[in-house]
Structures are given as structure tokens and as C-alpha cells.
Residue, then its C-alpha position, 0 to 999 in steps of 0.5 A: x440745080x441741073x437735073x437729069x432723068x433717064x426715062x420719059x415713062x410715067x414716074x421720069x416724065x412725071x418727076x422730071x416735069x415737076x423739078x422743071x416746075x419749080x424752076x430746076x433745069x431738067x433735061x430728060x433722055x430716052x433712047x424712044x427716039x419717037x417718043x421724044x420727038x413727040x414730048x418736043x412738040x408737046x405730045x404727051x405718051x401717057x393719060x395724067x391729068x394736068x401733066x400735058x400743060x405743065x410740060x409745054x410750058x415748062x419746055x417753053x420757058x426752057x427749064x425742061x427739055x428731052x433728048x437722046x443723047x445720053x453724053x449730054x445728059x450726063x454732062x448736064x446734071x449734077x444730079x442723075x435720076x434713073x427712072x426707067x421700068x422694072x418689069x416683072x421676069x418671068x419668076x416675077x423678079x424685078x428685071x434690072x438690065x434697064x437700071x443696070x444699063x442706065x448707070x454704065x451710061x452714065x460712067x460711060x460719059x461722067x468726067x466728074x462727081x455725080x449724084x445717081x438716083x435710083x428712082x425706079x422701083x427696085x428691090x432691096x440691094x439694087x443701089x449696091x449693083x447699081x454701085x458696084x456696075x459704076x465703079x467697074x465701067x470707069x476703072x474699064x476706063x481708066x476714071x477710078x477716081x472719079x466719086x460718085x454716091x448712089x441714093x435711094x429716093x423711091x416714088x409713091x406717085x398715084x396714077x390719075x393724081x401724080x401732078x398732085x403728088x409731086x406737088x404735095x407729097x406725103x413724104x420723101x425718102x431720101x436713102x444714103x450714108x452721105x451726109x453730102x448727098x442729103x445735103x444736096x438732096x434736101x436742096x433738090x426737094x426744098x420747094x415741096x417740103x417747105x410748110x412742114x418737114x416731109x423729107x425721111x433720110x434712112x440708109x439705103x437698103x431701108x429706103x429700098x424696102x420702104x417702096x416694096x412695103x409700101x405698096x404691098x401694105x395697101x395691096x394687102x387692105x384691098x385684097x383683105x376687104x375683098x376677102x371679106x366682101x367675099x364672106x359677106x356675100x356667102x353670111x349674108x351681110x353688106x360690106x359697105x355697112x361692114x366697111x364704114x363700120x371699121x372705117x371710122x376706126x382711125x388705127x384703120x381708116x378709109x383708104x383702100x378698104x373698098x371691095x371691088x374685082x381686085x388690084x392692077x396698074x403698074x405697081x401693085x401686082x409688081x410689086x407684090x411679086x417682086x417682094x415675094x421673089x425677095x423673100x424666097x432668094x433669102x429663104x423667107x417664107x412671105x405667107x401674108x403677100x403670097x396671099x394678098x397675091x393670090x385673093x386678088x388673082x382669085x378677086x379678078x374671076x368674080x364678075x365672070x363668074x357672077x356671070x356665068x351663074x346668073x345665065x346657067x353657064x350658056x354664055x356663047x352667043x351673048x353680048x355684054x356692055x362693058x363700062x371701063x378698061x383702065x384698071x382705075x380712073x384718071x388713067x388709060x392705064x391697063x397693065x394688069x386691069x381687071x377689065x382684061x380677064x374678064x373679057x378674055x374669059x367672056x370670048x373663051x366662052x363665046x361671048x362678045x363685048x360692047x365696051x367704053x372707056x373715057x381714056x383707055x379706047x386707043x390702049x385696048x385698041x393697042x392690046x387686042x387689035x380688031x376682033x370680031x367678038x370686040x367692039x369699042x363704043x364712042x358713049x357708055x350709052x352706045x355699049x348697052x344697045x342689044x346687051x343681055x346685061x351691064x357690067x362695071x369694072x371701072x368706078x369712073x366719076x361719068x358712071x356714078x348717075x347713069x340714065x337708068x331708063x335708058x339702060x332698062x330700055x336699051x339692055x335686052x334685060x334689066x340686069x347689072x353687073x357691078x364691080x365697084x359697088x356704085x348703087x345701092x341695090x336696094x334702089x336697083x330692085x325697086x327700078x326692076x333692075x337684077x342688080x348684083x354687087x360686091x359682097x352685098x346680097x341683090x335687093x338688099 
């Protein structure tokens, strides 16, 4: 089938190439002239593992290729996928001028039916303007007759496992009344549904909500389990044992119930808010999110604080080895990374920061530029070398088995900060290490 993606971000770049893989013929447009150039000598924007080789040699075999030319985007495919960013405003709505751009694009050039997919994240009612903007440029242009349907097709890729993702999804919403459209849609998907049936079709403003709600589930179990290691510390307790405990109740499970300094990336805190905005436009008092929203922006001050109380607040002057930038690991993403308030509250109070990241040095370069009270380490070990403590933010697999010796030998004194819960800090106190966690008491 011929595929055409607008946008060459993550989730455009991400599901273009896929659809190219299993053998669609995929053309991706950009108005990032830069950008793709780059994509056409094989030069990837973004950090996903597994994605660099999949686009060369699918650009190779010619079932993948990128442009700026919108007119010949929309005259390749049938099917017209919008997969531009929809950054929060500044009420924390999502900003649609992107989309809304998009689909006058592809009126602008259509000259017969097309399918247009709104890929993007975007709040409930999108496909009705997206619709509506459609149809208004071509009767502008004199092509009111021309047919087209908008579906809803949200993503729910996981930064650092995207390829993975496309490849074996856990499920694909396809939101449309069209009994056509699901037809072609399901011809789309085929390849990635073939050993059990994953594909859900739903009307329109249901597949819309079902992203929002997606995500704000899963942002709710962490900044839920934050909150408990948050009581555990202050009872007394250990919230990993607390976190096996409920783990093992299948109507729970294991995923996203591990405590840390709270949420970031792309989507999540996005989402969250945009969902939030939703629910005021219509009078809708969302107390659970507006809660989930403000435990995690609570969640992300903890190590500073920790910090702080470990010194007795005379932190001018010191210097802190930092391990991990981008938000998760597998990513050099740091939209929204926790890594970010902590050493912003760490240069307000004076401090300076030694840090290292396997992905994400040349993004931290990119946000805060040269700074006297910053410097980007080439090793995790390189950071620790007159550092008056460690912290972790990032739970990156090279961080799990340190040589703790160095660490002891290197730090100006033997103290931890972790973030991610990595060691047990039973361990630490017996290596002479001050260890301090999530929601577990030190030496416990």
C-alpha cells in the first residue's frame, strides 16, 4: 500500500519506518528541510534503539523515502498519516495549529479519495476539526466533491522499545464509522496482527479518549506508588517489599508501580494536562489527574531535598555527581526529566554538577549550553572525582553494578543519593556507605 507520514519526529519516523519494513511503500514529508537531508544520508534525529539500521536499509530498498514536498506526498498515498507534535500551550491544552496545518496541506493537493490518520496525540473532538478544516479548504478550491474520511489510529509506542512496539503491538485502535476505511486500515496492519487479532475498531471520539486515558492510567500507578513510598519513609517501612507485596496481585501487576522522582518524557505530563484542560472545557472537575499531575511535580523536588537535609542546607559551594539525564533509559530524551529540576535547584542554591548520561550529553549540551557550574563527564566514573555525594536519577542497566570502591574512594564522602532504588541499602551500610532511597529508611 502507499503510505504517506507527515512528520519525521518520533511517532512519524517510528511508524513510517515500520510500515516500510514490512514492505508498504512509505514516503515521509518534513518541512525540517535540514532534518531531511540527514534522514536521506542515514542520519537519525532522534536515540531509539534499533531504529538507525531499519531506516537505512529500508531507504535503500526504496520502500522508504523523505521529502519536503508536500504535493508529492499527497499524491503518493492512499493513506495520509499526521504524525506531527502537539506541545502543551500554555493552559496546558494541546496545541493543534500542527495538525490543523497538516490536514489544509493535504486538501491543498488531494485530487482524489484519501484516508487521513490522525496519529498524533490529540484530545477528544480533533478528527471533527481536522474534518471540518478539510472539507472547508477544498470547497475554497472548488473540490467539494472529493471524499475523504479521518480515522483515528492513536500510538502507544514506549520510548527506548518503539521498533519493538510496531512490531508486536499490544493492540491497535482504529477509530472510524466507515466500514471501508476499517477495511483498508486492517489491510494496513495485517502483518502486525497476524497470530492473534489485536486490532480494536471503536467510533472516533472513543479512540481519541482511549490514548488520553491510556496514559493518565499509567501516570496515575507511578505517582500512586510515589505517594506510598512517600508514607513508607515517614511509617517506617520499605516500599519495595510494599511493592512486591501488591505486585503479585495479578488485578495489579508489576508494571509502573516502581517509586522513583516521578514521570517525564513526552507524553505523560502532556498528556496528563491536556486531559485535565479537556475536562474543565466541559465543567468537569478531574480530581484524580489534577492529583496524579501534582504528586509528580511534588515527586521530582525529593532528591533536592534529601539533599539539602543531609547537609543542613549549606549547599553553595558543593559539587554533586549526577548519573543520568534523559528522563528513562534507552532514550537521550529530556523533555520533562527529572534530571532537569534537580540541577536547576542544585545552581540556585550554589552548587555545581558533575554528570554523565550514555545518550543524552549532546541534549543537555543543547538545553543548557556552557555553564560554569555544569560539566558533562565522558565516564559515570569520571563524575565522582571530588564530588561531595552521588545521586542517581536515571535507572540505566551500566548503573545497576558500580565499583563501589571507586565510588568510596573518589567521593569527597561515602554518601548516595538514589532515586531509582538500584541497591539495597542494607548492602550500602555494610560497605560504609550514607545510602539514601525511595520510600525505604538507610541501613534498612
Amino acid at each position: 500500500m502507499n503510505v504517506t507520514v507527515f512528520g519525521t519526529g518520533y511517532v512519524g519516523l517510528v511508524q513510517g519506518t515500520m510500515l516500510a519494513e514490512v514492505g508498504h511503500q512509505v514516503v515521509c514529508v518534513d518541512v525540517d528541510a535540514e532534518k531531511i537531508a540527514a534522514l536521506e544520508q542515514g542520519v537519525i534525529p532522534i536515540y531509539e534503539p534499533g531504529l538507525e539500521g531499519l531506516v537505512k536499509e529500508n531507504h535503500a530498498a526504496g520502500r522508504l523515502r523523505f521529502t519536503t514536498d508536500a504535493a508529492e506526498g499527497v499524491t503518493h498515498g492512499d493513506i495520509q498519516f499526521i504524525a506531527v507534535g502537539t506541545p502543551p500551550d500554555e493552559d496546558g491544552s494541546a496545541d493543534l495549529r500542527y495538525v490543523l496545518k497538516v490536514a489544509e496541506t493535504i486538501a491543498a493537493h488531494m485530487t482524489s479519495h484519501r484516508i487521513i490518520v490522525d496519529k498524533s496525540t490529540v484530545p477528544v473532538g480533533t478528527a471533527d476539526r481536522v474534518r471540518a478544516r478539510v472539507a472547508e479548504v477544498l470547497e475554497q478550491r472548488g473540490r467539494a466533491a472529493l471524499t475523504f474520511d479521518v480515522v483515528s489510529n492513536p500510538e502507544f509506542l514506549k520510548e527506548g522499545s518503539a521498533v519493538a512496539d510496531c512490531q508486536k503491538p499490544d493492540r491497535i485502535i482504529i477509530g472510524t464509522e466507515d466500514p471501508e476505511s476499517v477495511e483498508v486500515m486492517r489491510e494496513l496492519y495485517a502483518p502486525f496482527s497476524r497470530q492473534h487479532e489485536k486490532i480494536i475498531v471503536m467510533d472516533v471520539k472513543s479512540a481519541e479518549l482511549t490514548k488520553y486515558a491510556a496514559n493518565s492510567m499509567l501516570a496515575t500507578k507511578i505517582s500512586f506508588m510515589n505517594e506510598i513510598a512517600n508514607l513508607a519513609e515517614q511509617l517506617g517501612a520499605d516500599v519495595e517489599a510494599v511493592r512486591q507485596g501488591i505486585g503479585s496481585d495479578p488485578r495489579i501487576g508489576y508494571h509502573f508501580i516502581y517509586p522513583g522522582v516521578g514521570y517525564g518524557g513526552s507524553c505523560f505530563p502532556k498528556d496528563v494536562q491536556a486531559l485535565i484542560r479537556t475536562a474543565d472545557d466541559i465543567g468537569f472537575d478531574s480530581k484524580v489527574l489534577k492529583a496524579v499531575e501534582a504528586r509528580n511535580a511534588e515527586q521530582k523536588t525529593t532528591l533536592f531535598a534529601k539533599l539539602r537535609a543531609h547537609f543542613g542546607g549549606e549547599l553553595a559551594g558543593r559539587t554533586f555527581a549526577l548519573w543520568g539525564l534523559a528522563f528513562k533509559p534507552n532514550t537521550d530524551d529530556m523533555r520533562e526529566a527529572p534530571s532537569r529540576v534537580l540541577m536547576e535547584a542544585l545552581w540556585e542554591a550554589g552548587a555545581r554538577v558533575q554528570a554523565y548520561d550514555p545518550e543524552a550529553m549532546e541534549e543537555t549540551q543543547r538545553l543548557y549550553g556552557n555553564r560554569d557550574d555544569l560539566a558533562l563527564c565522558g565516564t559515570k566514573e569520571a563524575t565522582l572525582k571530588g564530588a561531595d555525594a552521588l545521586v542517581i536519577v536515571t535507572e540505566w542497566q551500566s548503573f545497576r553494578a558500580p565499583d563501589f570502591e571507586l565510588i568510596q574512594q573518589q567521593l569527597s564522602q561515602p554518601t548516595i543519593f538514589d532515586g531509582r532504588n538500584l541497591f539495597d541499602p542494607a548492602r550500602m551500610a555494610g560497605k560504609g556507605f550514607t545510602y539514601y532511597s525511595v520510600g525505604r529508611t538507610p541501613g534498612a
